[in-house]
N, C-alpha and C positions, 0 to 999 in steps of 0.2 A: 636506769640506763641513760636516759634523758640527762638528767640532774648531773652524774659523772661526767657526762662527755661535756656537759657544759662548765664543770669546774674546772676538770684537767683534759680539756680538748686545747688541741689547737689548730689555727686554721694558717692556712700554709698556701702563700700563692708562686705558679713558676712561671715565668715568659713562655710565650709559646713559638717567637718569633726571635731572631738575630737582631733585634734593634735596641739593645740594652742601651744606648747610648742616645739615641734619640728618640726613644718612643716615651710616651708622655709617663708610659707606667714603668721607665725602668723602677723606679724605688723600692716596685713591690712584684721584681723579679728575686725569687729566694727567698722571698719575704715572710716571716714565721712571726706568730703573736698569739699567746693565751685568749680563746674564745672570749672566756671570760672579761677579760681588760680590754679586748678594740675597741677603739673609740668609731666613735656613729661616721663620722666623714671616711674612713678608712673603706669602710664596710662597703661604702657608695662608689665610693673609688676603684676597689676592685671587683664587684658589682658590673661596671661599667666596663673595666677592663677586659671583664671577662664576656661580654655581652658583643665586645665590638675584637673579640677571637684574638687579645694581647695575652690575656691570660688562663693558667688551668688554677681553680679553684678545692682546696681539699682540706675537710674538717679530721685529723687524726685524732682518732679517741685512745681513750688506754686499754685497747684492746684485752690482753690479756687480763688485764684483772675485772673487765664485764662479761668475758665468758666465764671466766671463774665462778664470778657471782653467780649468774645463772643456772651453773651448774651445781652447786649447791644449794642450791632454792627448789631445782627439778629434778633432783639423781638421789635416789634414797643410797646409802652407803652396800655394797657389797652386792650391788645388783647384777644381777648374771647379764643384766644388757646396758652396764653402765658404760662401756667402752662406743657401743655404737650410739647411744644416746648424746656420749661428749661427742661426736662427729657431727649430730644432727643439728646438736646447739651451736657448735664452729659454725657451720655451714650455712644453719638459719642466720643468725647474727651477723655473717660477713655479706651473704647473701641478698638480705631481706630485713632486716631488722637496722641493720648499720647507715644502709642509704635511703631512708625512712628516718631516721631521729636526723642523720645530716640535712634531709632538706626541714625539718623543721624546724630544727636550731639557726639555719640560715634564713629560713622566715622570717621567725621570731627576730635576729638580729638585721633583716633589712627592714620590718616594720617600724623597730625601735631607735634605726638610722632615717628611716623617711619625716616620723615624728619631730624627731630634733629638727631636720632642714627647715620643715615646715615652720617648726617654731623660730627658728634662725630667719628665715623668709621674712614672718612675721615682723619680728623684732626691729629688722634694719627695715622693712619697707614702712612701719610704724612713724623711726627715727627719720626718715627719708624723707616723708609729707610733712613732717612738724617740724622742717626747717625755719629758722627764721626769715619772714619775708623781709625785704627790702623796699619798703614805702616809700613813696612821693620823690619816687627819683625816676628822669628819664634815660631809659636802657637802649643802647643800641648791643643785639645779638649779632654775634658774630661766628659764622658758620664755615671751619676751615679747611680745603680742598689744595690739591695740588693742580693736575690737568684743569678742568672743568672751574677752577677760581672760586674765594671764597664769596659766601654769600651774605650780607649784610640788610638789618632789619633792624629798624629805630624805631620804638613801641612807646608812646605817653607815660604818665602815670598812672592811666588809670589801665594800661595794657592795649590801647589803639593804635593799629600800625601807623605812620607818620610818612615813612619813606622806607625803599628798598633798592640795592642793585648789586651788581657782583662787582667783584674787584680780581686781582690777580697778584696781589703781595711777595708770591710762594715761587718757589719753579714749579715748572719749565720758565714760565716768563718773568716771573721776578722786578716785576713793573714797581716797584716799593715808593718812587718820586710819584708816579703818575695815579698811584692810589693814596698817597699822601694827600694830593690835590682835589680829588676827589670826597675824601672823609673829612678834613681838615673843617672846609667849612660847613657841610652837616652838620658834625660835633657843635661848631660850635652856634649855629640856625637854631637849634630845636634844645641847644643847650644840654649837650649829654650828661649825665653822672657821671653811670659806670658803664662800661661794655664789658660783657658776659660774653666767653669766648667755650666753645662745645670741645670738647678734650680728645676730639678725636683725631682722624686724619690730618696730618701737616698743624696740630696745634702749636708742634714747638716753635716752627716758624714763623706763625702766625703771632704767638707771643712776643717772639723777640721782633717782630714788624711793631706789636702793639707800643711795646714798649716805646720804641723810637718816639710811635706818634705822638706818644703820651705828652713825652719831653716838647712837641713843638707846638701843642696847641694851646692856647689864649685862656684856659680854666682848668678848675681842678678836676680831673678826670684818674680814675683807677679802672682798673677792672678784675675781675674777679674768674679763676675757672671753673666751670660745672661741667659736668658729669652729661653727655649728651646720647645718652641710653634711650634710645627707646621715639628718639627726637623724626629718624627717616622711619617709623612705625605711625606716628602721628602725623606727618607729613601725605601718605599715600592712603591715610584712611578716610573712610566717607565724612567722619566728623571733619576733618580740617577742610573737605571739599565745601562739604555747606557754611564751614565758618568762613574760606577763603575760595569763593569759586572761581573769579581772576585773577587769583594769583599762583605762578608758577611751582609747582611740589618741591624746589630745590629749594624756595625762596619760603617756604612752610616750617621747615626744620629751623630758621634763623630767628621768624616769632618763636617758636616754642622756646627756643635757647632764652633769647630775652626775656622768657615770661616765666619761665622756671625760677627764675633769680630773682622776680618780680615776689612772684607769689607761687612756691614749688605745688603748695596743696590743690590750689583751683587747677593749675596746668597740668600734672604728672596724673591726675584722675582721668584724665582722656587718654591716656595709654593706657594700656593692660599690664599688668601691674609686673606680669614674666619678661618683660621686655626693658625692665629697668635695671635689670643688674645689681641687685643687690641681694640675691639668693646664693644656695651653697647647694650644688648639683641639683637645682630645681629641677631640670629634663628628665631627673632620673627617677621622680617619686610619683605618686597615684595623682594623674592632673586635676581628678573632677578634685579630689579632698584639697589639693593645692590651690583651685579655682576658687572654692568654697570660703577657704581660709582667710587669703587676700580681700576678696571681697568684705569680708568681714571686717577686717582691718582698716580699710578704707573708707566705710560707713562710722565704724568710731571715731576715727580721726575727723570726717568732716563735721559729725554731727557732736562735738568736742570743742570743736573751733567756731563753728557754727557760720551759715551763710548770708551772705549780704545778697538779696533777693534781686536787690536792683541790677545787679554787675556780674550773678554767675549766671553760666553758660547750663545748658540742660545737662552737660555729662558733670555737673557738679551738682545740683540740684538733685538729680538721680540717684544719686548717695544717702538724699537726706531721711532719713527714718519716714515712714506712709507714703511718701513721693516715688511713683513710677515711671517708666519712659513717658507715656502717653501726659502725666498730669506736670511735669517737668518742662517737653514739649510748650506745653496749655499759658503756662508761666512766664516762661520767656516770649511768645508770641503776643500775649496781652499786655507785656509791659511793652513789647514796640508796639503794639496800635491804642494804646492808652497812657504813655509815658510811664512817668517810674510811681512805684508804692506808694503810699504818703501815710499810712497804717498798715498793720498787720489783717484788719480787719477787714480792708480790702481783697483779699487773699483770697475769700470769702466769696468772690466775686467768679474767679479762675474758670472755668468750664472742666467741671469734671474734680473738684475740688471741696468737696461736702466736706458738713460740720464733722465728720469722724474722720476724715484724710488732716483738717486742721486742726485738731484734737490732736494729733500722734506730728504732725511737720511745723505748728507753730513756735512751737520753745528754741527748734533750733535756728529760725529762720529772722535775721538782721535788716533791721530797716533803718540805717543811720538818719534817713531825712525824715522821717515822724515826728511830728509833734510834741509827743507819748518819749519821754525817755525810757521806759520801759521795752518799747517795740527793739530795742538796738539792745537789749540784753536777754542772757539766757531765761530770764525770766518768762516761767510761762502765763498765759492770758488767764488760765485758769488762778493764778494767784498775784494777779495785778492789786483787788481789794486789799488783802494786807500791806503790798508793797507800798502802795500809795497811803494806805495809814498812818508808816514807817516814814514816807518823806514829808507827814505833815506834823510827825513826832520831830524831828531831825534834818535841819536840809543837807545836800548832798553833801556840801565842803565839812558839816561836823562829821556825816560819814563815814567821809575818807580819811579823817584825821583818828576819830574814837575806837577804841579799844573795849569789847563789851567785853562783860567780866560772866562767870558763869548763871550769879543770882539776878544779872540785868537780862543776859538770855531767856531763863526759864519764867522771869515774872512777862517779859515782851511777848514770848511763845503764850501764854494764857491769855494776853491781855488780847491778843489777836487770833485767839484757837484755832492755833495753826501748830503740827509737829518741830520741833526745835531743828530736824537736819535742814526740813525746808526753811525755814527760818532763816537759819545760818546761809545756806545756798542763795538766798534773797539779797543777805545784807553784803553777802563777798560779791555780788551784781552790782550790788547801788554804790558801792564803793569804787568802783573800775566798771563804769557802764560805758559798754563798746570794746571791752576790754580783748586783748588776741592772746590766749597762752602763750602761742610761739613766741612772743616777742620777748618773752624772759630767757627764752634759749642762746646760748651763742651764733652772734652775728657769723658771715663767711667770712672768711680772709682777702681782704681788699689790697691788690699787692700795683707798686709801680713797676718795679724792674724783674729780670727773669733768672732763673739759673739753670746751667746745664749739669747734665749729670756727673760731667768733669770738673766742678767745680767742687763738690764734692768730697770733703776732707772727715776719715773719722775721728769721730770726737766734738766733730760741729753741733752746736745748737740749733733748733729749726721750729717755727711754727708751722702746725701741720691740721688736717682736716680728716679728719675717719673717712675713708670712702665703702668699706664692707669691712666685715665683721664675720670670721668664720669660728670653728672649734680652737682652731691650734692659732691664733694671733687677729693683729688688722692688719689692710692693710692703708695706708696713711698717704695723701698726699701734699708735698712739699714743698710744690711749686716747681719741679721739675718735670719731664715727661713721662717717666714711671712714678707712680705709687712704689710706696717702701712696704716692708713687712715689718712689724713689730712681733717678734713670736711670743706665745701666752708667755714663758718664762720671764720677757724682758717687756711686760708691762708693768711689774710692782716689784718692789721689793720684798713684801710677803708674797705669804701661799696665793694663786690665783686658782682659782676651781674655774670659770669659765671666763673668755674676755667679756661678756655680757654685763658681768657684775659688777664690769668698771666703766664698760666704754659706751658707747652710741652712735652708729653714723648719724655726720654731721657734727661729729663734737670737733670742739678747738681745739689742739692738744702743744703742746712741750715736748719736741723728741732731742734725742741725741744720733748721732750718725752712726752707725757700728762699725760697718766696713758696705763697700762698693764694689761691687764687679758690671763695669764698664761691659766687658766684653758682652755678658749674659743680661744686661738691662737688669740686676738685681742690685736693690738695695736695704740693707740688714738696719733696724733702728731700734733703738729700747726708749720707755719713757721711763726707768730708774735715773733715780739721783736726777730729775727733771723739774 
């Protein structure tokens, strides 16, 4: 019965309300689809729909031919009580048996629609952390408001605030001279880079402010938009209080803006990871497994990349494989009353930081100012003796130029009895010591001028940025104030089974423009023929 209703069932959703036109779920008023074929995001959709009393929900089986069955399975032929038994089986089955397989087959298809989000979550907050960071340039963040004015933060290179104030660019007061004169010579005091500008409230205007200033000040200045998800979350939380105890919560979200741009991985790890926007109906699945997941994710990432001791904060630290709140804590308080690292072995030192916590947190942890080229690669202490073997075999520069062939591997792996992956893992260190994966990724989009959504022609070329990533497209942005969608079909020019298997938030992309509706802030885009 199960098996049937899941072949030739279909599940069938109907408005329950008069607001086909503006309710969020007109799509899946009438809405009919083979059990079998809904795709997961659908499932969640109206799910949701029907949770917040938009929709009525209903699995149609093929009725008639499961009572058939049944009846043939339990009615021997010419039975003097086959007429009242086909009634009992109608009865039972529409009764009792019908709304029994429907909630399980709705189970089964929301569990199998939580699982994808989860992995969707995954995937882009993955993409998300391993953006490429933006080294040894000074950021002023720029955090844009209407009433209340924007809020502006110029952070070093190494992520130290410098300076901060508000300004007032935007309406109501549109002071655009008077904050000219004001940023003008900042920018050019502390010698800005880029300014990193948060995509929220009044960014358009903020942009096209940017721009102006861009043109009248004395050096090369770009800037770049990020995604300020999750920015007024870290702002009012206890961590940004003990990182920033005088300074104002409005004037919190402008570092974080800066420092996302800076370095996404160390800064987006003090939020929580549901506050980033780059899920697909996270609210709507099992939190603790969702909690579970992310976290997971964000310990691979850090411990991937691996941390510089001296310079992260304890909610980065926290992340690192054996390291706890408490021994994280321990870390950062000892490098301020004993200055910075100078080995690994000092580590050693930490309070609350034994030989078995640095056994499992030393490999990942970076100590650029050591002595020890090794301390600044993923190499771990436990296999220093070989490594240092290998640079008295080789110095670094043949390293990074040679090519070992596989009879030079397996005779090196003997010569130093050591297994050949660790081996390999050794020699891609000594090759690129200090090395950052992210830095192979695509840079952000460093743009001078702006565009509006009216500017806007289809058929236009555009470079664009992945900002999420769902079942059914991306969506991309273009430098205008909406993100566009790209639907699965008009990602490739072959078959696409998921956008996953092409894209990444954070990726650079080549789109084309499809068409634009103004009215509705949508914008249609394909990367074929791109």
């Amino acid at each position: 019965i199960r098996e049937l209703t899941y072949k030739k069932g279909l599940i069938r959703s109907t408005g329950l309300k008069d607001e086909d036109n503006v309710s969020t779920y007109s799509m899946y008023n009438r809405f009919c689809e083979p059990v079998a074929k809904i795709a997961p995001h659908r499932i969640l959709a109206i799910n949701r729909g029907e949770k917040e009393e938009f929709l009525q929900i209903k699995i149609e089986a093929p009725e008639e031919e499961i009572i058939k069955l049944i009846q043939i399975k339990h009615i021997k032929q010419h039975s003097p009580t086959q007429g009242l038994l086909e009634k009992a089986i109608e009865d039972a089955y529409k009764r009792l048996i019908a709304p029994s397989i429907e909630r399980e087959i709705r189970n089964i298809l929301t569990e199998k629609a939580e699982e994808q989000a989860l992995n969707i979550f995954s995937k882009n907050l993955k993409h998300l952390l391993m953006q490429a960071p933006v080294k040894n340039k000074v950021i002023m963040g720029f955090d844009p408001a209407y009433r209340t004015g924007c809020k502006v933060a110029i952070v070093d290179r190494s992520g130290k605030l410098l300076t901060h104030l508000v300004c007032f660019p935007t309406p109501p007061q549109n002071k655009t001279d008077e904050t000219k004169r004001q940023l003008i010579p900042l920018i050019e005091k502390y010698e800005v880079d880029v300014i990193s500008l948060g995509n929220g409230t009044a960014s358009r205007e903020s942009e096209m402010f940017l721009c102006e200033l861009i043109n009248e000040v004395n050096r090369p200045v770009s800037y770049v938009v990020v995604s300020e998800a999750g920015a007024s979350v870290y702002s009012a939380s206890e961590l940004a209080t003990k990182e920033f105890p005088e300074l104002d919560v409005s004037y919190r979200g402008a570092v974080s803006i800066a420092r996302r741009l800076q370095d996404p991985l160390a800064e987006l790890v003090k939020i929580d990871p549901k506050a980033l926007g780059v899920g697909q109906y996270q609210h709507d699945v099992n939190q603790k497994k969702l909690s579970e997941k992310l976290a997971g994710v964000v310990e691979d990432c850090v411990n991937s990349v691996g941390v510089d001791v001296n310079t992260a904060s304890p909610s980065l630290l926290n992340y690192v494989s054996g390291i706890n709140t408490t021994t994280a804590e321990n870390i950062v308080k000892f490098r301020e009353e004993n200055g910075i690292f100078k080995s690994r072995k000092e580590l050693l030192k930490v309070p609350r930081l034994g030989p078995k916590t640095f056994e499992q947190c030393a490999g990942f942890l970076r100590i650029p100012e050591s002595e020890n080229i090794l301390d600044n690669t993923a190499v771990h202490p436990e296999s220093y003796k070989p490594a240092e073997k290998i640079m008295q075999i080789y110095s670094l520069d043949e390293l990074k130029e040679k090519s070992f062939n596989k009879k030079e591997i397996e005779q090196l792996s003997q010569t130093l009895d050591i297994g050949i992956p660790t081996l390999k893992d050794i020699l891609d260190e000594l090759k690129k010591p200090g090395r950052d994966p992210r830095e192979e990724l695509p840079s952000p989009i460093f743009r001078t001028d702006v565009l509006e959504i009216s500017d806007l022609k289809p058929g236009m070329i555009l470079m664009g940025t992945v900002r999420n990533i769902t079942d059914f497209g991306a969506f991309i942005d273009i430098g205008v104030h909406q993100d566009g969608l790209a639907h699965i079909s008009e990602l490739s020019e072959s078959f696409v089974r998921s956008p996953f298997d092409i894209l990444n938030v954070g990726d650079t992309v080549k789109v084309k423009v499809l068409s634009v509706d103004a009215e509705r802030n949508r914008i249609s885009l394909s990367l074929k023929c791109c």
